[in-house]
BASENU-172566 format. One record per residue (C-alpha): z, y, x; residue in three letters; residue number from 1. Coordinates in pm, whole numbers. Last residue first. Layout:
// BASENU-172566
      zz      yy      xx  code  pos
       Z       Y       X   ALA  NUM
...
***
This chain:
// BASENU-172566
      zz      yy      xx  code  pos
     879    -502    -580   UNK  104
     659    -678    -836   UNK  103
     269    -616    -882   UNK  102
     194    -385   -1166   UNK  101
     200     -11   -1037   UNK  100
     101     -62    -690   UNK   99
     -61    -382    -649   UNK   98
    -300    -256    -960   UNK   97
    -379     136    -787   UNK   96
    -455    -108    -518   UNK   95
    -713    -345    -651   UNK   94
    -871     -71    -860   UNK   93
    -994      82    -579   UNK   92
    -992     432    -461   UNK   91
    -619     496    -622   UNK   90
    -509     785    -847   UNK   89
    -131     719   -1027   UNK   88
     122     767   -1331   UNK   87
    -147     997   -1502   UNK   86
      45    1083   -1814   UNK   85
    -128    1097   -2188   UNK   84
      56    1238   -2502   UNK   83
     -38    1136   -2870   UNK   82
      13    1260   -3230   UNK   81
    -153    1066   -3474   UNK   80
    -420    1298   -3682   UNK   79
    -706    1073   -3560   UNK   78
    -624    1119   -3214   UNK   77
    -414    1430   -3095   UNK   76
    -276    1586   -2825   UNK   75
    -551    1543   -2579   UNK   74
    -543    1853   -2300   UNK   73
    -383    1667   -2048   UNK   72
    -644    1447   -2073   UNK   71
    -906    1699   -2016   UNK   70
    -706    1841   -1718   UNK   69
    -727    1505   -1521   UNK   68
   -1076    1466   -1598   UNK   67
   -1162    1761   -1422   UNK   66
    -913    1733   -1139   UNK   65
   -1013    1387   -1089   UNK   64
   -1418    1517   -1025   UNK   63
   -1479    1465    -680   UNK   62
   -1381    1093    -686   UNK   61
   -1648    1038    -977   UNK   60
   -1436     853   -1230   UNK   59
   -1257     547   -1353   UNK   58
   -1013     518   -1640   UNK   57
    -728     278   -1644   UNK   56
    -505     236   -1938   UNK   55
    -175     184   -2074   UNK   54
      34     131   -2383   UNK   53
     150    -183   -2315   UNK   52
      90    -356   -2648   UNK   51
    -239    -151   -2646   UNK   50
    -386    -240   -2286   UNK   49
    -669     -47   -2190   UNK   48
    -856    -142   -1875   UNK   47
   -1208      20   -1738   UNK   46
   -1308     303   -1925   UNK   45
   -1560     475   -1768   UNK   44
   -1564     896   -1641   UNK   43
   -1903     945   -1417   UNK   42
   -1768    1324   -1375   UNK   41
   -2074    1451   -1350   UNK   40
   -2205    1378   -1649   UNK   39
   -1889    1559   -1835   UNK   38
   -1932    1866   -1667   UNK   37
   -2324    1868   -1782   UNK   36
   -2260    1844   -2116   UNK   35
   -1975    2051   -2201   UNK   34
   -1641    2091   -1930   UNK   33
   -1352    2192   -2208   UNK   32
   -1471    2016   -2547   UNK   31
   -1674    1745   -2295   UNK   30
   -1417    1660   -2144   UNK   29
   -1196    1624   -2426   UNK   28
   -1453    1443   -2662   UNK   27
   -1491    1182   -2377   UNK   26
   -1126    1119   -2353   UNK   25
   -1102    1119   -2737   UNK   24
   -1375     861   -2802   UNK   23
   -1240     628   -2531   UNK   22
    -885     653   -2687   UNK   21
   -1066     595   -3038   UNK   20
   -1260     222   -2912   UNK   19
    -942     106   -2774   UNK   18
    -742     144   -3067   UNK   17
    -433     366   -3059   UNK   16
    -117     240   -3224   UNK   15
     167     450   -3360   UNK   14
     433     652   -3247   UNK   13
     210     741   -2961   UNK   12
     305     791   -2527   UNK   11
     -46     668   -2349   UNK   10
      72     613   -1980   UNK    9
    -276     606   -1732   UNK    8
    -367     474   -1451   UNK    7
    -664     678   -1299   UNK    6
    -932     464   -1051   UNK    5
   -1072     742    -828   UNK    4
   -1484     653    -731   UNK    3
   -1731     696    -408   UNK    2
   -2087     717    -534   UNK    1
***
């Protein structure tokens, strides 16, 4: 299965655990796509950084539009109000990383 790494920009007030930003990306898709939208789009968690405030989700490379609106589409996370920004798509996580995080 060929696969889109997402980097994402969390923008909170307050902190966002790890294990409740994964929760709310899956709750998304499936609140807008149900069941069998959200199996196909493969979605993982791969990096999440909180001091940073970023993370890196991976999914099926024909689904990125899917996943794309569900994020747009968190505002919330346990009653803390949150906005997420896809800064970039890459097909491997080595170059979506030498793009955004290696120095220019």
């Amino acid at each position: 299965m060929r696969r889109r790494y997402l980097l994402l920009k969390i923008e909170s007030l307050q902190e966002i655990d790890e294990k409740d930003f994964r929760n709310a990306v899956w709750d998304a898709v499936l609140r807008l796509f149900g069941e069998y939208g959200a199996s196909k789009t493969g979605i993982a968690l791969i990096d999440y950084d909180v001091a940073k405030k970023y993370a890196i989700i991976r999914c099926a490379h024909t689904e990125v539009d899917m996943v794309r609106a569900s994020l747009a589409s968190i505002t919330e996370i346990n009653a803390k109000p949150v906005a997420t920004y896809v800064l970039g798509v890459s097909g491997t996580l080595k170059s979506l990383r030498r793009k955004f995080f290696s120095p220019q």
